[in-house]
TORPA-4810 file (N, C-alpha, C, O; in nm, 3 decimals):
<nodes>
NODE_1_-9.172_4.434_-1.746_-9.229_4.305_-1.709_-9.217_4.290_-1.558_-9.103_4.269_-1.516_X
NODE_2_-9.298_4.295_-1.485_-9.304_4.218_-1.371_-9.307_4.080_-1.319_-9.364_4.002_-1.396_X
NODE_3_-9.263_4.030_-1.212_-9.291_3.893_-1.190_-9.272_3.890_-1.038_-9.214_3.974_-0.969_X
NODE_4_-9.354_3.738_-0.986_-9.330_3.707_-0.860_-9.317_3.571_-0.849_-9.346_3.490_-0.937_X
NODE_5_-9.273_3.545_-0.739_-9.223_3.396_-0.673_-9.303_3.361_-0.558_-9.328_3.437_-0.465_X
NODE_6_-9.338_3.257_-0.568_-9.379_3.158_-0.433_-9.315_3.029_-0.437_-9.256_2.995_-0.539_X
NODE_7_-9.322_2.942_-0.320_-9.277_2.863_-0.328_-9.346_2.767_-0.214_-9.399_2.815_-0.113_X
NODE_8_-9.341_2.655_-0.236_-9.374_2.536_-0.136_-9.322_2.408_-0.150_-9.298_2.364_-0.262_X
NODE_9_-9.305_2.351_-0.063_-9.248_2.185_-0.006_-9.314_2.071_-0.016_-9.436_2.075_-0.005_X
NODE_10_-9.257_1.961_-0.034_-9.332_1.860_-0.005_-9.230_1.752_0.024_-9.129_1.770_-0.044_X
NODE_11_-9.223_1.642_0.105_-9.141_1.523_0.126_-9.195_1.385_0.016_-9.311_1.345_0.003_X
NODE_12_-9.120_1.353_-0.026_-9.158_1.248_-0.140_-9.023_1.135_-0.150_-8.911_1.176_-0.119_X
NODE_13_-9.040_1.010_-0.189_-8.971_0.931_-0.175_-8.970_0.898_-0.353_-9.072_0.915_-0.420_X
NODE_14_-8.794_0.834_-0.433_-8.792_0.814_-0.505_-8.665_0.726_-0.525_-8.557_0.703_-0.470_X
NODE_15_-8.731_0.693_-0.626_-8.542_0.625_-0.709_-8.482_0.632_-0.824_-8.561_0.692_-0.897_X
NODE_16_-8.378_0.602_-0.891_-8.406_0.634_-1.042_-8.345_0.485_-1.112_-8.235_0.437_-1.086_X
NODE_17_-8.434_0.435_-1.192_-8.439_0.342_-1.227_-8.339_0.353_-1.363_-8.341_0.438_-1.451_X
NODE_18_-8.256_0.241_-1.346_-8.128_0.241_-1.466_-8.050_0.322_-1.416_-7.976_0.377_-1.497_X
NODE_19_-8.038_0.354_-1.300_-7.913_0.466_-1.251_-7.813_0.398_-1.233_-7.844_0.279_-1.237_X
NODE_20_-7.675_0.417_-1.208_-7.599_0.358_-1.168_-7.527_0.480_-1.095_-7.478_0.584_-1.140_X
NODE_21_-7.544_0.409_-0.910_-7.527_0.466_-0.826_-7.640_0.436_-0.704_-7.737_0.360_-0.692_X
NODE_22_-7.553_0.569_-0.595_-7.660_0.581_-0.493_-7.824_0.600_-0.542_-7.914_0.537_-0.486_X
NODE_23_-7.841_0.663_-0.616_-7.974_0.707_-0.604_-8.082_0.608_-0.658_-8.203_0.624_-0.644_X
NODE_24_-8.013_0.489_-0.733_-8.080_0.375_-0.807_-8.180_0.347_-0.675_-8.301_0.356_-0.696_X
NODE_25_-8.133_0.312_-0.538_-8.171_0.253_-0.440_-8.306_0.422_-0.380_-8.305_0.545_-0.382_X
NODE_26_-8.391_0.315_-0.339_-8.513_0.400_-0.295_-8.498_0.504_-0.192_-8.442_0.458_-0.092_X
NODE_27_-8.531_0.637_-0.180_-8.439_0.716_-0.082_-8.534_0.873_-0.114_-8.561_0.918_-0.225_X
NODE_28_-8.569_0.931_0.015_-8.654_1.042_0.036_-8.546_1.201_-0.017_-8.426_1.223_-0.036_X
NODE_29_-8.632_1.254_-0.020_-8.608_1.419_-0.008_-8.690_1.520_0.047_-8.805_1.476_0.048_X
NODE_30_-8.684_1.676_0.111_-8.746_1.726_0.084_-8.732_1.821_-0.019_-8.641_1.904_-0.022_X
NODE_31_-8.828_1.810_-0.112_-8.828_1.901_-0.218_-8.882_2.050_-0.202_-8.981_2.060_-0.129_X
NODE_32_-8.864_2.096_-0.225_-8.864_2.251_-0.275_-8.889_2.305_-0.449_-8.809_2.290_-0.541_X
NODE_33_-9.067_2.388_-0.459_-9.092_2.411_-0.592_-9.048_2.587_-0.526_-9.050_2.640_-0.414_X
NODE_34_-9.018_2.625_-0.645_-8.995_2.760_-0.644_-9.068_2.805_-0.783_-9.009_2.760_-0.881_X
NODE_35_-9.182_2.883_-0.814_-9.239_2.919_-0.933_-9.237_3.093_-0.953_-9.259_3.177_-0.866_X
NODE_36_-9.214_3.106_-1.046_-9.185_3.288_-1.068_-9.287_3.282_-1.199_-9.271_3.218_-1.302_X
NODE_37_-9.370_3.348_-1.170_-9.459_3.376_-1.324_-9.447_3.536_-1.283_-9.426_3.598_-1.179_X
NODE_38_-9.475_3.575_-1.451_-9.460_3.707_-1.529_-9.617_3.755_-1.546_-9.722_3.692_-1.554_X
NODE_39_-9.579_3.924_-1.548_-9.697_3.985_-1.633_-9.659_4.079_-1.705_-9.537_4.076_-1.714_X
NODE_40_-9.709_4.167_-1.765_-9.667_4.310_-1.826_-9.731_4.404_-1.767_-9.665_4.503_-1.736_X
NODE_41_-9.875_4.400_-1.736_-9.970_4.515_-1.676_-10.017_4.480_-1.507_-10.023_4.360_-1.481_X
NODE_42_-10.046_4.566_-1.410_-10.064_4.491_-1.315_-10.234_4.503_-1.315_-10.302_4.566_-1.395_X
NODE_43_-10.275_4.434_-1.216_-10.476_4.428_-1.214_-10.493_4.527_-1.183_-10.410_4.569_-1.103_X
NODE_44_-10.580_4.601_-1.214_-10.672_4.704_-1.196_-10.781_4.734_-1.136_-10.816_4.846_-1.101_X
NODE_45_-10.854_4.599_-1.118_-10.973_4.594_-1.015_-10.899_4.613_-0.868_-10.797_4.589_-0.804_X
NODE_46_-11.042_4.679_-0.866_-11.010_4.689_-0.654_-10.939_4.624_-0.591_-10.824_4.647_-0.552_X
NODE_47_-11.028_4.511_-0.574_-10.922_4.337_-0.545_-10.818_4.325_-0.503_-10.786_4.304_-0.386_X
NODE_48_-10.714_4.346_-0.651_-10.629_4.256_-0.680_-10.535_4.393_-0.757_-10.449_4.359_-0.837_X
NODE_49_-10.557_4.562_-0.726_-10.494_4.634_-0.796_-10.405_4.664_-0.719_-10.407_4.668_-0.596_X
NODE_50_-10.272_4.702_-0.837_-10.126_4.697_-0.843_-10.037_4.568_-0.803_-9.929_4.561_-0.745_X
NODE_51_-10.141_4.446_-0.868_-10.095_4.300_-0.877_-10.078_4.285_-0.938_-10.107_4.373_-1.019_X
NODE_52_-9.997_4.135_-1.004_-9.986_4.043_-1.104_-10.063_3.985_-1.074_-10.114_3.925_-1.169_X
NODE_53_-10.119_3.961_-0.957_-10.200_3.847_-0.870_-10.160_3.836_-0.765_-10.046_3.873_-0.738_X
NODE_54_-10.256_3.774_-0.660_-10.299_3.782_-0.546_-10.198_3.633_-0.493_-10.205_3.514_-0.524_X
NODE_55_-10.109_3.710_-0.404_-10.012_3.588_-0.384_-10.063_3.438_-0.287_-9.999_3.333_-0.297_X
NODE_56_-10.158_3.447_-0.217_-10.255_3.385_-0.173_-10.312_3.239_-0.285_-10.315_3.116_-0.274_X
NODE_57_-10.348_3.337_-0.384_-10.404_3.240_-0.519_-10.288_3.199_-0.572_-10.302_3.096_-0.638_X
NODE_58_-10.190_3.236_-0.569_-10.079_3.189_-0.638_-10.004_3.099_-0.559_-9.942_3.013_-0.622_X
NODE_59_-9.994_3.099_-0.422_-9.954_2.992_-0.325_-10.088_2.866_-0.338_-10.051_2.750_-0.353_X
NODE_60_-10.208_2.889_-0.333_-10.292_2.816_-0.306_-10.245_2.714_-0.403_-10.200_2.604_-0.373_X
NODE_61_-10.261_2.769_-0.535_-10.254_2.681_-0.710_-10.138_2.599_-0.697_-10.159_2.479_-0.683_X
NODE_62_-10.020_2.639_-0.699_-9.904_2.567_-0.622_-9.928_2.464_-0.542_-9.917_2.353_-0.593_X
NODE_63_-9.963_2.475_-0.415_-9.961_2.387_-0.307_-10.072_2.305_-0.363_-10.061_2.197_-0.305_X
NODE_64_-10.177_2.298_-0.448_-10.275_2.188_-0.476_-10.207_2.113_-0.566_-10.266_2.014_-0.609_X
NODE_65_-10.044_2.146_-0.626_-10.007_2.082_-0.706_-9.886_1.971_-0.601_-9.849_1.857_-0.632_X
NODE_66_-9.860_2.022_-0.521_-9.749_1.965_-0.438_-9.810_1.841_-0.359_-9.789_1.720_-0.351_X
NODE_67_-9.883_1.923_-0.312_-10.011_1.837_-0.220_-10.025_1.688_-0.279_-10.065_1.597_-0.207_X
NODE_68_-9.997_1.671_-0.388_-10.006_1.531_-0.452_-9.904_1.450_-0.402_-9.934_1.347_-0.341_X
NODE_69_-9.772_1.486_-0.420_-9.665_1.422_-0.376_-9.602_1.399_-0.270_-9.502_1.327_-0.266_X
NODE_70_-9.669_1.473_-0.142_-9.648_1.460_-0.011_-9.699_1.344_0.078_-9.797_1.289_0.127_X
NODE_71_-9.560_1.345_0.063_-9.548_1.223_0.187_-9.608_1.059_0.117_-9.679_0.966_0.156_X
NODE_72_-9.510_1.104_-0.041_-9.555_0.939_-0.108_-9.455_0.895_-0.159_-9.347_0.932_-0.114_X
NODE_73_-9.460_0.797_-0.274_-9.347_0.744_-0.339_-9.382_0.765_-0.446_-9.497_0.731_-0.472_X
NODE_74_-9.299_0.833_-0.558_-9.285_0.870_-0.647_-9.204_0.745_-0.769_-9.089_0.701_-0.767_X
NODE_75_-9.304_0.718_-0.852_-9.211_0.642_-0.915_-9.225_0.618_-1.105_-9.337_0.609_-1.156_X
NODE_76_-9.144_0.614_-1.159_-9.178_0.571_-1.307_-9.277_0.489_-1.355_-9.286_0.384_-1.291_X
NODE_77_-9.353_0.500_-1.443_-9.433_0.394_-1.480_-9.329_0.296_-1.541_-9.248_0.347_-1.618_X
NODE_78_-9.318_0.141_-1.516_-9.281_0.045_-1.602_-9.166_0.033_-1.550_-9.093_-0.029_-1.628_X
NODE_79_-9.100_0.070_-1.431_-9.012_0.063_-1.330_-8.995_-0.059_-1.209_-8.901_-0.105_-1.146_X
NODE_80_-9.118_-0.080_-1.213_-9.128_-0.198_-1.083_-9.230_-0.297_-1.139_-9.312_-0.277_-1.229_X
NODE_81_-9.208_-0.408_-1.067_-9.318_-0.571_-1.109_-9.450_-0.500_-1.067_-9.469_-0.409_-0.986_X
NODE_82_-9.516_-0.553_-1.128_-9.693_-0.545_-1.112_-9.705_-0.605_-0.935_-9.771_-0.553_-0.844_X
NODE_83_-9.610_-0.741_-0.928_-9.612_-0.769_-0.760_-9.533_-0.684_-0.679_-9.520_-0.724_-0.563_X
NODE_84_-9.479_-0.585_-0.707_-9.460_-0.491_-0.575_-9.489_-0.356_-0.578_-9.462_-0.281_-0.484_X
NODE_85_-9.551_-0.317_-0.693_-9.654_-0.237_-0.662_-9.793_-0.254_-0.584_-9.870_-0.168_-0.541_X
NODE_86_-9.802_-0.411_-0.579_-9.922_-0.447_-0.489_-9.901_-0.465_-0.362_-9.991_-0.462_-0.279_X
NODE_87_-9.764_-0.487_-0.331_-9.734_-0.514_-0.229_-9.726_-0.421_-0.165_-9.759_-0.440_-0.048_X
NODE_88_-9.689_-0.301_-0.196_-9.671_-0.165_-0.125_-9.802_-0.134_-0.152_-9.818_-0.039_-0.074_X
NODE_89_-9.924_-0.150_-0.218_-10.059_-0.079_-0.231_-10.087_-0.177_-0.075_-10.125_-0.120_0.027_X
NODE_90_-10.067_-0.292_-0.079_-10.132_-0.380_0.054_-10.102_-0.301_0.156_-10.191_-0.263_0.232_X
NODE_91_-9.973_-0.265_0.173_-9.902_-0.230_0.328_-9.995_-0.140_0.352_-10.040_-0.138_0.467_X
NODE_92_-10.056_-0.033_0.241_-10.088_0.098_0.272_-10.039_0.225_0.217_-10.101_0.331_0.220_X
NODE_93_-9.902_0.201_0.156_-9.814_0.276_0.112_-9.904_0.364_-0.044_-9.960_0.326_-0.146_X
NODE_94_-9.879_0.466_0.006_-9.923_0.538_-0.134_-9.770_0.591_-0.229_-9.650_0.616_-0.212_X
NODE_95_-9.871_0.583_-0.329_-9.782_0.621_-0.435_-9.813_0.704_-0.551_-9.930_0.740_-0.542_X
NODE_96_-9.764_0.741_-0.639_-9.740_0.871_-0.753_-9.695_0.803_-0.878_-9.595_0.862_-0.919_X
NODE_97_-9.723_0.715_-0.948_-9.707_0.654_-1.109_-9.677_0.753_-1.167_-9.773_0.827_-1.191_X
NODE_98_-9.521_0.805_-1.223_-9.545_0.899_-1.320_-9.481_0.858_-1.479_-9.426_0.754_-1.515_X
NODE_99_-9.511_0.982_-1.556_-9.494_0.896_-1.694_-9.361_0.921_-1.728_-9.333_0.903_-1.846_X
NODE_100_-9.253_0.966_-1.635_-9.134_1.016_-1.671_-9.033_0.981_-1.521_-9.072_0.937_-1.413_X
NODE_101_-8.913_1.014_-1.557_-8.858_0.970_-1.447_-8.829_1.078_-1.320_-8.800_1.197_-1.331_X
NODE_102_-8.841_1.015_-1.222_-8.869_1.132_-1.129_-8.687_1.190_-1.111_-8.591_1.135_-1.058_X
NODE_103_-8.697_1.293_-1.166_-8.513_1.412_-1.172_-8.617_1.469_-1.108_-8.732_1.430_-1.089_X
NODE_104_-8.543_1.598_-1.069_-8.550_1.732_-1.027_-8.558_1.803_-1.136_-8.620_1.908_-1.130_X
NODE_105_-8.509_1.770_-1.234_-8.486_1.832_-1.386_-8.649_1.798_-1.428_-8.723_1.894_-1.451_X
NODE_106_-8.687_1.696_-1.434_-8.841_1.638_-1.490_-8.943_1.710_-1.389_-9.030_1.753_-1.464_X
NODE_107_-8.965_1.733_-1.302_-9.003_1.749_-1.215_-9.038_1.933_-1.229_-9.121_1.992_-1.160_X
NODE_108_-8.965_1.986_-1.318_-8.912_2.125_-1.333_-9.030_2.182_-1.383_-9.106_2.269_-1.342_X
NODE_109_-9.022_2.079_-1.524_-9.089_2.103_-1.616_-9.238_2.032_-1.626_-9.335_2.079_-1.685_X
NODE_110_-9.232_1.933_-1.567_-9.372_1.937_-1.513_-9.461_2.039_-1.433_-9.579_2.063_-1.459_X
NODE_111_-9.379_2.105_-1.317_-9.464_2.187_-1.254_-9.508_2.310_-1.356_-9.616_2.366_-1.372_X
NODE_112_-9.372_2.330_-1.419_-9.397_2.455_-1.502_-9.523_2.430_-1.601_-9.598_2.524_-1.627_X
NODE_113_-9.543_2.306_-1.652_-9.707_2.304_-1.766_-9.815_2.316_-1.683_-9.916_2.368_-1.733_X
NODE_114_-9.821_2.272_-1.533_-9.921_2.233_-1.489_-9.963_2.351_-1.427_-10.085_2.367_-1.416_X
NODE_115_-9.861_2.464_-1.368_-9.889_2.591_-1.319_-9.952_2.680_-1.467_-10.034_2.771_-1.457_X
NODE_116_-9.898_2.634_-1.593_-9.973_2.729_-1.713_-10.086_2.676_-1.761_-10.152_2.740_-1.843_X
NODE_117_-10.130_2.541_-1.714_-10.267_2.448_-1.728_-10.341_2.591_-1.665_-10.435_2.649_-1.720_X
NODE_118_-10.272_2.635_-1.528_-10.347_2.715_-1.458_-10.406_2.849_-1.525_-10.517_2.899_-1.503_X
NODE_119_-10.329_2.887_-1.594_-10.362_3.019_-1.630_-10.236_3.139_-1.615_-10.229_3.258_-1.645_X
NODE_120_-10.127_3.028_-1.542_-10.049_3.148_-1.519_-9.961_3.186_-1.653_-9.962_3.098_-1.739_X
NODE_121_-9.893_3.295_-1.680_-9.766_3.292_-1.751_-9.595_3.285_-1.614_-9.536_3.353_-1.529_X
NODE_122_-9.590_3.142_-1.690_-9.488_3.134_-1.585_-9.362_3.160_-1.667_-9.345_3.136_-1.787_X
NODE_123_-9.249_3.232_-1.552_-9.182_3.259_-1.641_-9.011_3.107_-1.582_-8.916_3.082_-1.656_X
NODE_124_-9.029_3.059_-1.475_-8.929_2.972_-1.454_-8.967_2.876_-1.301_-9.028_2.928_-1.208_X
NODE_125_-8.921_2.736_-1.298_-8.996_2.693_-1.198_-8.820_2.652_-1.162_-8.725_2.639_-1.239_X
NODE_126_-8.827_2.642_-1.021_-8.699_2.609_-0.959_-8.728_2.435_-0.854_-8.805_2.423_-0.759_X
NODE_127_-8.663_2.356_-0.897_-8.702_2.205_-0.808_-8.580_2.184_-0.757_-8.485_2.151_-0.828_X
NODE_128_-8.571_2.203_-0.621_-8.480_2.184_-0.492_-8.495_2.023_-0.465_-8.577_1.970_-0.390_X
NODE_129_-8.398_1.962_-0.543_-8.401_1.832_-0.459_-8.312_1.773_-0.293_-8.318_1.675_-0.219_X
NODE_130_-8.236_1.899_-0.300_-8.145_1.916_-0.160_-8.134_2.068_-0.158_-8.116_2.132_-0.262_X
NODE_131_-8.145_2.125_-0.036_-8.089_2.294_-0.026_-7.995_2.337_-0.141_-8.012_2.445_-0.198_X
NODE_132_-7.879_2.239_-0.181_-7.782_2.246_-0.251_-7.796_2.223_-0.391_-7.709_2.269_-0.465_X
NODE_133_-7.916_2.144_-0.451_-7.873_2.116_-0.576_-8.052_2.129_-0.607_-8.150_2.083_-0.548_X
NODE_134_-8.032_2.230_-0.748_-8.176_2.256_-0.776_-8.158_2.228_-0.924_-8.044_2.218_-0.968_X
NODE_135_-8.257_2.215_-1.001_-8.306_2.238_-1.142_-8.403_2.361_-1.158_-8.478_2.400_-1.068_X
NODE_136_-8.394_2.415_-1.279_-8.462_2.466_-1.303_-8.560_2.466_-1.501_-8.510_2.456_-1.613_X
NODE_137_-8.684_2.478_-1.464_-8.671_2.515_-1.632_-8.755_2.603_-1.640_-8.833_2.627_-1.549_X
NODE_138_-8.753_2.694_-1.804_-8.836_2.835_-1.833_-8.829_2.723_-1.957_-8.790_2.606_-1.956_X
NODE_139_-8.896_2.826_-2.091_-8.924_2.840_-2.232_-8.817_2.946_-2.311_-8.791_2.972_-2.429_X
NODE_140_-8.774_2.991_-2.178_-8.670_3.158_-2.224_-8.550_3.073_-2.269_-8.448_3.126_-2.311_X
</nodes>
């Protein structure tokens, strides 16, 4: 089995709602995706031979997924009043509604469906919420 890794960044702002602690309160990171997908055979066409794939396409697919969350606020659906989600839509402030709570752990496993939406076989996605403290999830 072969496999490869790419990886890309994005700065995103979050909180975690029902926390008890620091992190309840609204507060940035830069994140770090780390994705390793698998193959068994490598390509054979001209192209793309003695690949799994063309790491180019595999950074690109990635970064159109990151690209969403940069440089926004990330937040739970059903987390905040209907009036300050407007209030931050007024200022200008963008934001990221998601249907789960924003972990590093959630976050894992999101990238990981959305990179196999792609086509890939992924085999583990790594979410750096500090240099120091990552999540990860596979299916393995």
């Amino acid at each position: 089995m072969y496999s490869i890794k790419t990886s890309e960044s994005f700065d995103a702002a979050h909180f975690l709602s029902g926390y008890q602690g620091k992190c309840s309160n609204l507060h940035g990171h830069r994140w770090k995706v780390e994705v390793t997908i698998c193959c068994e055979q490598l390509c054979e066409n001209e192209q793309h031979r003695g690949m799994c794939t063309d790491f180019s396409i595999l950074k690109n697919d990635l970064k159109s997924l990151t690209d969403v969350f940069d440089h926004k606020f990330m937040y739970e659906k059903g987390t905040l009043k209907p009036a300050t989600i407007a209030a931050l839509g007024d200022e200008g402030f963008e934001m990221v509604p998601l249907d789960f709570r924003p972990t590093a752990e959630n976050l894992a496993v999101y990238f990981y469906n959305e990179m196999k939406k792609k086509g890939y076989t992924v085999k583990n996605v790594d979410v750096y919420e500090t240099p120091n403290n990552c999540a990860s999830y596979s299916e393995q």
